[in-house]
Every structure is written in structure tokens, then in C-alpha cells.
C-alpha positions in Angstrom: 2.9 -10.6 156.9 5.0 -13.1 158.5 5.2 -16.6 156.8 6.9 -19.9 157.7 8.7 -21.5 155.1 10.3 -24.3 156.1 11.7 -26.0 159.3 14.5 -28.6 158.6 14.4 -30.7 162.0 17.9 -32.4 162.7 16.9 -36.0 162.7 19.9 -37.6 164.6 18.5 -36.0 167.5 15.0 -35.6 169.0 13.6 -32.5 169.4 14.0 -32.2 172.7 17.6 -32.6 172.8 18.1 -29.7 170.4 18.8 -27.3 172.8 18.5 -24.1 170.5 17.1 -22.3 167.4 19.0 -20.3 164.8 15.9 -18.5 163.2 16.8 -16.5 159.9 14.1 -14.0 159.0 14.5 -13.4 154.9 13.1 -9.8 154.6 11.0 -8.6 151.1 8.8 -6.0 150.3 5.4 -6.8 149.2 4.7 -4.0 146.6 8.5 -4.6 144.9 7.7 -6.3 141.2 10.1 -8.4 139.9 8.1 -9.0 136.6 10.3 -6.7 134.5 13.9 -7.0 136.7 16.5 -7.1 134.6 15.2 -6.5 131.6 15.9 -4.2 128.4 13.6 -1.4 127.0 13.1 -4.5 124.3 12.2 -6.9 126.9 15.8 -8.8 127.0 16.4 -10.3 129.9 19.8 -8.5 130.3 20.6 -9.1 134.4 19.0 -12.2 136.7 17.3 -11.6 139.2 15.3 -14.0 142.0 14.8 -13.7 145.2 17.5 -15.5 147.8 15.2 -17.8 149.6 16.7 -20.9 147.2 20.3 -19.9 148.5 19.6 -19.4 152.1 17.5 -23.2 152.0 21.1 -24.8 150.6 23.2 -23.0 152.8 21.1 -24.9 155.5 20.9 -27.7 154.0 24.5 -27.8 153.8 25.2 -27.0 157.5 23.1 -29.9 158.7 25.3 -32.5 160.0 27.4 -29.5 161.8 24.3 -28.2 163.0 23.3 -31.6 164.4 26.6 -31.5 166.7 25.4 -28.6 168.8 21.9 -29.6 168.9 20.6 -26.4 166.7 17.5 -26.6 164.7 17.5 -23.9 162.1 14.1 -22.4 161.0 13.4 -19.9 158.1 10.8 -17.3 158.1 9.5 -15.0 155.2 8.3 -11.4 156.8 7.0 -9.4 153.6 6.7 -5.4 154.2 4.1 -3.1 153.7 6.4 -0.2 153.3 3.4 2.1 153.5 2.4 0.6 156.8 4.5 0.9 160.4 7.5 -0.6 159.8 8.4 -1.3 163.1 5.0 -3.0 164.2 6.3 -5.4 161.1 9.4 -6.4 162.6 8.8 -6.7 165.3 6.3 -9.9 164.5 9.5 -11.6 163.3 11.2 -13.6 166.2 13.9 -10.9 168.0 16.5 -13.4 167.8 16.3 -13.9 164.0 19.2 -13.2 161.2 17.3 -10.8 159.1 18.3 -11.1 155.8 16.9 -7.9 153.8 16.2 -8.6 150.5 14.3 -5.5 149.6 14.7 -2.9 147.4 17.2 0.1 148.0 14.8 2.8 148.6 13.4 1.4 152.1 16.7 -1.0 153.0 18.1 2.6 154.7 15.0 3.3 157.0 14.5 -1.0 157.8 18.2 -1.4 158.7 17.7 1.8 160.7 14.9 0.5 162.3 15.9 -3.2 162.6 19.4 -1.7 164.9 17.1 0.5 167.2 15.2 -2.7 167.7 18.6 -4.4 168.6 18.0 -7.3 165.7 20.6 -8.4 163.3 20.1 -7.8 159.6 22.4 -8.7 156.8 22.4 -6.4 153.3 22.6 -9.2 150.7 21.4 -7.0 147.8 23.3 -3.2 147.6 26.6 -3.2 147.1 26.1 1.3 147.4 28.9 2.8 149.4 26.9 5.0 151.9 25.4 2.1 153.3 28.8 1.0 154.5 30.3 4.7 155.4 27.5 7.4 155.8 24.8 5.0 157.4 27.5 2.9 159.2 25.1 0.4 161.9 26.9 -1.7 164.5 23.9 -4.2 163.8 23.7 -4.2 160.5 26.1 -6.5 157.9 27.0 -6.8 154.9 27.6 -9.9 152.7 27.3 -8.4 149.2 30.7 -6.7 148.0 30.6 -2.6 147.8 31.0 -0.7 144.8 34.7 -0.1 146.0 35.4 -3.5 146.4 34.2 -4.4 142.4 35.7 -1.5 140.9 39.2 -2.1 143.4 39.3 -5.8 141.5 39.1 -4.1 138.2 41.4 -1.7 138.4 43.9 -4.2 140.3 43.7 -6.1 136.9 43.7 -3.1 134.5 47.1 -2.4 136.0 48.5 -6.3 136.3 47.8 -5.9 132.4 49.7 -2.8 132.2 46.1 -1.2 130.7 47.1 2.5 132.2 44.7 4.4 130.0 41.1 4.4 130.5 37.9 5.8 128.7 35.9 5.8 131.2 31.4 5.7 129.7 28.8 6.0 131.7 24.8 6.3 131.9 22.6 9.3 132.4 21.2 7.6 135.9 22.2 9.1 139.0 23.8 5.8 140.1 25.8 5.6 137.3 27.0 8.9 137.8 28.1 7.7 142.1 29.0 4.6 140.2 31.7 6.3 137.8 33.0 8.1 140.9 34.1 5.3 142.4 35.7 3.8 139.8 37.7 6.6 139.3 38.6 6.5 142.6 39.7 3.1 142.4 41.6 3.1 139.2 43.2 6.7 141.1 44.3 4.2 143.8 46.3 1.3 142.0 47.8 3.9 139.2 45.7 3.9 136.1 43.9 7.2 134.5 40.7 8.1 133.1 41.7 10.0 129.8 38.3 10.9 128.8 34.7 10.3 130.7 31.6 10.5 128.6 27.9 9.9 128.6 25.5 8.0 126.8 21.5 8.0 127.0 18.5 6.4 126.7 16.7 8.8 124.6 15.1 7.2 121.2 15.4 10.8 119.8 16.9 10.9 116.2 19.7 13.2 116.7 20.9 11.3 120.7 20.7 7.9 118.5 23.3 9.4 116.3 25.5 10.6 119.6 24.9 7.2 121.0 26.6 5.6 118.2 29.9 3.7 119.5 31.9 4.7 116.7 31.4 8.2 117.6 31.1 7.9 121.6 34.6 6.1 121.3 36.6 8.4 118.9 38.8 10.9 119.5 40.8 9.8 122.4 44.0 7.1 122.9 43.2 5.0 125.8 44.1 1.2 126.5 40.5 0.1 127.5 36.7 1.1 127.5 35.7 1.1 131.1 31.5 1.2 130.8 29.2 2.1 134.1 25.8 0.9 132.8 23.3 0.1 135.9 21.0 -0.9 133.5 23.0 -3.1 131.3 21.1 -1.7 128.3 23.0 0.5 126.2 27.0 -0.8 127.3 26.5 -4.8 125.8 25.9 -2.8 122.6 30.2 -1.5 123.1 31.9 -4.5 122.7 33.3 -5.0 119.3 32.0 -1.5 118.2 34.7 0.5 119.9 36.8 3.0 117.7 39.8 1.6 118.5 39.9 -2.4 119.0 40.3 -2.3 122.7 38.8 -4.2 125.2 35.8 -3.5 127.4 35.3 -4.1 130.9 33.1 -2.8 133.7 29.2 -3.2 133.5 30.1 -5.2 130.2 32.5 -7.6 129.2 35.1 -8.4 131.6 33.2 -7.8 134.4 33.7 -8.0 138.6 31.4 -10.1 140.8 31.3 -12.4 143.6 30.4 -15.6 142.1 30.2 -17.2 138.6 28.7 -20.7 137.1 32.2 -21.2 135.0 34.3 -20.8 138.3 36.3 -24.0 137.8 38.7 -24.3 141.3 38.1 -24.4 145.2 35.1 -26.7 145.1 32.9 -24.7 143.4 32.3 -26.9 140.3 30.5 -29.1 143.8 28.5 -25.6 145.1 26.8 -24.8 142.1 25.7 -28.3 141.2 24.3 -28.7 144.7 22.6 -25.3 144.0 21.0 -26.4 140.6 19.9 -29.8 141.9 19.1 -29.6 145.6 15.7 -28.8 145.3 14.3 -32.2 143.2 11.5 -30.7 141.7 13.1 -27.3 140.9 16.2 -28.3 138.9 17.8 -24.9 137.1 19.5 -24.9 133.8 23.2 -25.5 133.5 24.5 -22.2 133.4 22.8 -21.0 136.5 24.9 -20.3 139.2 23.6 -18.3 142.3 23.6 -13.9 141.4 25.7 -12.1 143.8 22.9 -11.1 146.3 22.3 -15.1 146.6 25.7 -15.9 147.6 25.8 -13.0 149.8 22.4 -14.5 151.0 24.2 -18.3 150.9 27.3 -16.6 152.8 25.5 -14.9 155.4 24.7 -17.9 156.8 27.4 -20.2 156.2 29.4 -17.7 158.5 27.4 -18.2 161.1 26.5 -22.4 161.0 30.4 -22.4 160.3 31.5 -20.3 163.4 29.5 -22.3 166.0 31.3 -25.6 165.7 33.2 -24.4 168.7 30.3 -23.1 170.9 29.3 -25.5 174.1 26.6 -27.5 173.7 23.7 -26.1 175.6 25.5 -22.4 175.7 22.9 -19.4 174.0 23.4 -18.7 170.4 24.6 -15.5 170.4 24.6 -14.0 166.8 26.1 -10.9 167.3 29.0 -12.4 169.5 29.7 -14.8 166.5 29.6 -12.2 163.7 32.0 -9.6 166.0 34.3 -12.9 166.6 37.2 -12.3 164.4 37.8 -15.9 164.4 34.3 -16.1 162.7 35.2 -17.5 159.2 33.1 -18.8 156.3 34.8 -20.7 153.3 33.8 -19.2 150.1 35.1 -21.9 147.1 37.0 -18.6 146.2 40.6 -19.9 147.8 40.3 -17.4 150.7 38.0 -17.9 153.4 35.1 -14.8 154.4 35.5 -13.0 157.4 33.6 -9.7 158.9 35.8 -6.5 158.6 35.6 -4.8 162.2 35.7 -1.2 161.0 32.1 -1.3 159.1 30.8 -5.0 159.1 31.5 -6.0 155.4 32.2 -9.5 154.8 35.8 -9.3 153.1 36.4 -11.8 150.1 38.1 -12.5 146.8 36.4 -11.1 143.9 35.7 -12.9 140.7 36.8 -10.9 136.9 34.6 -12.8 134.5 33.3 -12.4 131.2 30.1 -14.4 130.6 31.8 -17.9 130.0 34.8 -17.8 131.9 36.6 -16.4 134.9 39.7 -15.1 133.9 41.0 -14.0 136.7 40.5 -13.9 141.0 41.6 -10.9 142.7 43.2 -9.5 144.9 45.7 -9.9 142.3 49.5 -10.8 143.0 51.5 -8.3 144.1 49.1 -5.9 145.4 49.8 -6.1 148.9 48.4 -5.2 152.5 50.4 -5.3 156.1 47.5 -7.2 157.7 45.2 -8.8 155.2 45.8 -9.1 151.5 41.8 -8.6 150.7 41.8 -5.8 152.3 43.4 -4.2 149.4 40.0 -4.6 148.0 37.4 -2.0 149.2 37.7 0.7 151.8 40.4 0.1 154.1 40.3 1.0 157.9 42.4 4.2 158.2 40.5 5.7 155.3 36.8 4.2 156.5 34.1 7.1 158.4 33.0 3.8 159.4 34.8 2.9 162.3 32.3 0.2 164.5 34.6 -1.7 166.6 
């Protein structure tokens, strides 16, 4: 079902001087429930979740006065799925020209994006940061704002090895994405120099004798590493590692010094400025002081901030052309990260800086110094183009 949500009309000019629309679709499934996202077995609310439609209102809030120069009125829609309903018939009652941002849960984002790029629309994947979507599925209309898996686990390892922490002991979960997950992070930490000396598993089970086995003491002993690297999807079992390791070492991944794309305590750029405007914008919805947008919000947020940002330059009266923005590589978006966003050509992930953070600080910004690239030094986070199956443009 296809909902408006809100319509910010430019005042400074009348409507019929605005001589275009930039429609933004946000895409969610009707049957997905949030109820119990992010929580433990115990009920702990252990990750955040909400859905993006707070982020995407700021970022158009934001781009107002720009907006105003080109005579644009931007307009957001909500179109909630039945995903056991024709999915096409669906889209297709959103407006064609819309930026779809999908904001649905992994299992149907595949078959929408699929569907969304035979229908020639535009959609954005603000929530999965899974490889395949990048690689394997590889759609020359569908973008990506979120970082990939390679692109977190490539800023980890880039600081493992700035600290000179060589040796990892590398834990993971019994879920299948943990298991991709771990892949890839050996892959990265292969890349940059480091070495996984040991990779083990931990479950879930509640049995007696797997409680035993789970016990960090024991899950940590035995080997000489540097660092406890932890692949927990879940975030149930790893927060339990810190300060329970063997050997006093430090624990990063899932838990504890941890990659991501955006972070209340981020102190530099401007982005103090972003995150109070995203607390307080909304008057009668104020947020808590700690809250700061979760990665699929500022990939929600960035998504379109690289487009109102691009058109400064477009003729007044011209078409807006979304597609011919996002393929500009002049198209740039700044990110308060001290390195401005920008669409990689190869398979249409937005390239950025990525945050090392613990839960009160960011300690560090990567791409970290000295790790180098001939063309683009974030490009040294992620898959780069030679090595891509992805290869768009």
C-alpha cells in the first residue's frame, strides 16, 4: 500500500514556479516485525533498530534552501510490501521516477532490487551491507549507500596492523552469516598482513555441557594471539568477551572496538551539528542524547544528500535525471567524516571513511595513514575495481 508522508513545499517560490519533483519512495515490508529487533535471548536491547523515514525527512529538510534554487519540490512516499502478493503490481503504484529507498528485510531485497531494475526504477540498499549484493547480484540500477562487509572488516584490519596487532583469534557464531561474515574478515586481515592463529565457534545452546564450552576462559585459551577478533550477528554471546579473555587482550569486531559508518560521539567535521539536528528536528519527537542515526539511517540520510547536493549545477527548468546524477562522477555528498561520498563506477557503492568506535568514543577514522591507493585513498577500503565481478560502468 502506497502512503504519502509528507510534502515539504519550498516557500520562496510558488508552486508553479517549481519546475520539478524529486519523489523518494522509502520501501518496507508489511509483515517484517520490528518488536523484538535487536534484542537478546533475555530481552536486552543489544543493537537499534528503526526504520529510516526520520533520516531521509532531515536530509530534506536540510537540502531546502538548495532545493529552492532549482525550483525542486521534494516529496516522500511510504510503499509497504506484501511480499506474498505480486511484487511488481506493488511498485509499480509508486511514482516511476522515484528514489526507492529499500528498507526491507534481506530475504526479499534480492527479488525487489531485481524487479525494481527490470522496471528501470532506481533503488538504493540502505540496510545490507552482504557482499553478494554488490558482486554476485551486481544491478546497474541499484545503489548502495550502506558500507559492505569488506569495507567494515578492511577498516579493522587497516587498524589491527597500524597498531602492529599481527595475531588474531579470530570467534565466531553458529549462524550462517557469521560463518560468510568470518570469511571476509579473514580475507581482509589476509590483505593488509595480519593472521588468524586460531578460528573458533561459540553457540547459543543453553545445554549444560555447550554452557561449559562457551565459557570465555576456555573459548580463549590455548593460543598466543595479539587480539580477539568476534563475528557475532547477533550481538548476544560476543559482549559477554570483553574483559573475560584468557589472555588480557583486546577485543574488536562485533564487540568492542567496532567499525561503522556513523557514531553519536564523532567529535570533528560538523558532526557534533548533524546529530543535534537529527535528535531535535522533529519538535515533538526529540531522541535521547546518545542517539545518533544507525548505519542504515545515514545510508538512508546519504542517499539523498548525494543527490540534492549534485543538482546545484543542473539548469533550471532541465529534467531531473536521477540516474545521470548518481553515474556523474562529479556527484559528491559531504559526509562530516572529512572525506566527501561519491558512487564507485565498478558496482555502485557509495565510497566513504569508516568510523572504529567503541561505545563512547571514536578512536580512530579509516582509511588509516599510510595505506595507500593510485586513484583514491578509500578505495583501499572494500573491493577494489580490478578484483570486483562487478564491473557496471
Amino acid at each position: 500500500m502506497l502512503r504519502h508522508l509528507i510534502i515539504l513545499c519550498l516557500l520562496a517560490y510558488p508552486l508553479s514556479a517549481l519546475s520539478n519533483l524529486l519523489e523518494i519512495t522509502v520501501v518496507t515490508s508489511q509483515e517484517e516485525d520490528r518488536s523484538n529487533a535487536g534484542k537478546s535471548f533475555a530481552g536486552i536491547t543489544v543493537q537499534t533498530h528503526r526504520p529510516v523515514d526520520r533520516a531521509i525527512e532531515l536530509a530534506v529538510l536540510e537540502s531546502s534552501a538548495l532545493l529552492n534554487t532549482v525550483g525542486i519540490q521534494a516529496k516522500i512516499h511510504r510503499l509497504e510490501l506484501n511480499p506474498d502478493t505480486d511484487l511488481t503490481k506493488q511498485l509499480m503504484q509508486a511514482p516511476s521516477n522515484s528514489l526507492f529507498i529499500l528498507d526491507i528485510p534481506l530475504q526479499i531485497t534480492e527479488t525487489v532490487a531485481r524487479i525494481a531494475n527490470d522496471l528501470n526504477l532506481i533503488s538504493v540498499n540502505v540496510r545490507h551491507s552482504d557482499v553478494h549484493l554488490r558482486e554476485s547480484l551486481c544491478l546497474p540500477r541499484l545503489f548502495h549507500t550502506i558500507p559492505s562487509d569488506r569495507m567494515y572488516f578492511d577498516a579493522l584490519g587497516q587498524f589491527l596492523i597500524y597498531r602492529n596487532w599481527r595475531k588474531v583469534l579470530l570467534i565466531q557464531g553458529p549462524e550462517p552469516r557469521d560463518s560468510t561474515r568470518a570469511q571476509i574478515l579473514t580475507q581482509s586481515l589476509k590483505k593488509f598482513g595480519a593472521t588468524v592463529v586460531d578460528q573458533r565457534t561459540f553457540t547459543l545452546s543453553h545445554f549444560p555441557d555447550d554452557r561449559d564450552k562457551n565459557k570465555p576462559e576456555f573459548l580463549t585459551g590455548g593460543a598466543s594471539y595479539d587480539v580477539v577478533a568476534v563475528i557475532d550477528s547477533a550481538k548476544d554471546y560476543g559482549r559477554y568477551l570483553q574483559y573475560s579473555t584468557r589472555r588480557a587482550r583486546p577485543v574488536v569486531g562485533d564487540v568492542g572496538l567496532s567499525p561503522t559508518s556513523w557514531h553519536y560521539a564523532l567529535e570533528r567535521y560538523g558532526a557534533p551539528q548533524l546529530n543535534e539536528r537529527y535528535r531535535n528536528f522533529l519538535k515533538n519527537e526529540p531522541l535521547e542524547a546518545r542517539a545518533a542515526m544507525t548505519d542504515a539511517e545515514f545510508a538512508a540520510w546519504s542517499a539523498v544528500k548525494l543527490i540534492t547536493n549534485s543538482i546545484n549545477s543542473r539548469q533550471k527548468g532541465e529534467d531531473l535525471d536521477l540516474l545521470s546524477i548518481l553515474h556523474d562522477s562529479a556527484s559528491q555528498v559531504d559526509l562530516y567524516k572529512g572525506t566527501r561520498g561519491s558512487i564507485r563506477h565498478w558496482n555502485n557503492q557509495l565510497r566513504q571513511p569508516i568510523l572504529l568506535s567503541t561505545q563512547d568514543a571514536v578512536v580512530a577514522i579509516a582509511p588509516m595513514p599510510k595505506f595507500l591507493h593510485p586513484r583514491h585513498y578509500v578505495d583501499t577500503l572494500g573491493i577494489d575495481e580490478p578484483e570486483s565481478t562487478c564491473q557496471l560502468r
